[in-house]
N, C-alpha and C positions, 0 to 999 in steps of 0.2 A: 433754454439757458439764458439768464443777463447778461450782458456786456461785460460788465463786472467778472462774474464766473468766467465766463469762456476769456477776458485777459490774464484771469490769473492760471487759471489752465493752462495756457500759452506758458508761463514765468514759471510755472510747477514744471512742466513738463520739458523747459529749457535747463530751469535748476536742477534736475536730475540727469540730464547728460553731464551736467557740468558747470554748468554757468553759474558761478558765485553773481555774478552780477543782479541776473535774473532773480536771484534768492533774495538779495539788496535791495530790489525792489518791492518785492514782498514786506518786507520789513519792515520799509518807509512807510507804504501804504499804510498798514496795520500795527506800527507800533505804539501809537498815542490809543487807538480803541481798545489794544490789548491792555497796556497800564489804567488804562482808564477802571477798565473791565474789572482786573486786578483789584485796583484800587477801591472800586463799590463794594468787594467782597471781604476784603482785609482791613479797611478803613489805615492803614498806614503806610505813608509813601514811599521809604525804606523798604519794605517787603512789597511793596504792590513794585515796584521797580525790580528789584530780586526775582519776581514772581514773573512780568512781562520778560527779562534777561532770558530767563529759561527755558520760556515756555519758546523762545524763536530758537536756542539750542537744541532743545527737544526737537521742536519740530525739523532745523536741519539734519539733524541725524538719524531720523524716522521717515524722511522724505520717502526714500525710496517703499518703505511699506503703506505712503499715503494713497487709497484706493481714489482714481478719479472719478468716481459716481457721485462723491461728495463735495460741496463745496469747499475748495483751503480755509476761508475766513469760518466755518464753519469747526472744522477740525482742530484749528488754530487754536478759538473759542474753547474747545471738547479739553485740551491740553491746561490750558490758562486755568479755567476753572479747575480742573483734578488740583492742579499745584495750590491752588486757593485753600481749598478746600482740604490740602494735604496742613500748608500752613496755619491754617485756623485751627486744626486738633491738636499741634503741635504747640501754639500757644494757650491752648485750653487748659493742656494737661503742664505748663507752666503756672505751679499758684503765689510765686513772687510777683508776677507782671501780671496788670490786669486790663485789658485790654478798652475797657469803656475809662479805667482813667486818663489812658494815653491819650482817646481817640478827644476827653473835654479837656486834655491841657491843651491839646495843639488847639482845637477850637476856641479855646478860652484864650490864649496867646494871640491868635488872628482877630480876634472880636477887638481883645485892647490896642492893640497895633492900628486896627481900622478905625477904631471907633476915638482913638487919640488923632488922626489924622483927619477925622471930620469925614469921613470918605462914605460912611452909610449913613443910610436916614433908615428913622424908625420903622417905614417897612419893612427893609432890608433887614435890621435887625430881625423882625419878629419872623423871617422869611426864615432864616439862618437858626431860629431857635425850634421850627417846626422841623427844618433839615435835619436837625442834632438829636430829636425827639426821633424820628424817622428810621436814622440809623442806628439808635438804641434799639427800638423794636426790631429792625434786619437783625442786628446780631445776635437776638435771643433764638430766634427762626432757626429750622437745623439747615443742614448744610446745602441741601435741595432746595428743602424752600426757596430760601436766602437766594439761591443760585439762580433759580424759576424766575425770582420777582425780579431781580437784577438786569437778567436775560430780557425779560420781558419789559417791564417801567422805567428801568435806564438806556436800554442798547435795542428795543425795539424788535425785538427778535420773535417770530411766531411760535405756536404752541410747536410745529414740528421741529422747524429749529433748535429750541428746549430741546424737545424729547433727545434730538442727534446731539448737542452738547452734551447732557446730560448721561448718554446712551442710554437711555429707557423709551419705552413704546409714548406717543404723542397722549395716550388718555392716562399715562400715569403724569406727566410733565403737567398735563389739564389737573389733576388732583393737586399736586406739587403745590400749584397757581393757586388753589383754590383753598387750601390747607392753609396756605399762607397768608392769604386774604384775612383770613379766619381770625388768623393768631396775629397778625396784625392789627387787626379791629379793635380786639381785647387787651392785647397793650398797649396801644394807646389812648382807651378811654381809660385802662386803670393810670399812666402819666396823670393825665391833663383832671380828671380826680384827685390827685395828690395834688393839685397847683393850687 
């Protein structure tokens, strides 16, 4: 077991006697990875905020059914995504709001901001336009996928990690990964076709 694990073991294990404090510290720890996390998934800071809020609610109030075989940061994760992933159908099956508009106004908003204050150079930009291509293909991926590639190219997480976030066996999470790769490939050479 890491260092890591076995102090938050420690904080789990204080937080369910009691110690709000202990739980506080959990919190701190993990709550920019969780919004973060959020955030890659739902591409909107509003609900990726919303989304991290809950998932430390959830998990205070499920402490005690938290099994310690498993890592917290792990379980934490398992929670974050469900609610992601609960949100993303939630706006799917919303057809007034559409979700790749919001994600290129706020984009297109920070580009003119930045790019009226002189502050990128034309790497930057062209870095910023492959990013926005990127997350266009994430959020055609279904909700695994999406979650796999996430777990894995943003937050560095291993195939069994996946698997326990996700709760499926480590060679379906391997699929997930590789499914997504797949459909990845293919929408973004059909993009950059269209350019």
């Amino acid at each position: 077991m890491s260092r890591t694990a076995e102090s938050d073991l420690k904080l789990v294990q204080s937080a369910k006697a009691g110690n709000k404090t202990a739980f506080g510290t959990l919190v701190k720890k993990y709550q920019q990875k969780v919004f973060y996390l959020a955030f890659d998934l739902v591409h909107d800071y509003d609900d990726a905020k919303d989304i991290a809020q809950e998932a430390f609610i959830k998990s205070f109030e499920k402490l005690q059914q938290f099994e310690e075989r498993a890592q917290f940061s792990t379980w934490l994760y398992r929670i974050a995504v469900n609610l992601a992933m609960d949100q993303y159908r939630r706006r799917k099956r919303r057809p007034h709001e559409s979700l790749d508009d919001n994600i290129h106004e706020i984009e297109r908003q920070k580009n003119v901001e930045q790019m009226a204050e002189g502050q990128r150079s034309d790497m930057e930009l062209q870095n910023s336009a492959q990013r926005q291509q990127i997350d266009k293909a994430l959020m055609n991926l279904s909700p695994n996928q999406r979650a796999a590639t996430v777990l894995k190219y943003f937050h560095q997480q291993s195939s069994k990690e996946i698997a326990h976030v996700l709760g499926c066996s480590e060679s379906t999470a391997r699929i997930h990964l590789f499914r997504a790769m797949k459909n990845l490939r293919k929408h973004l050479k059909g993009i950059q076709e269209s350019l």
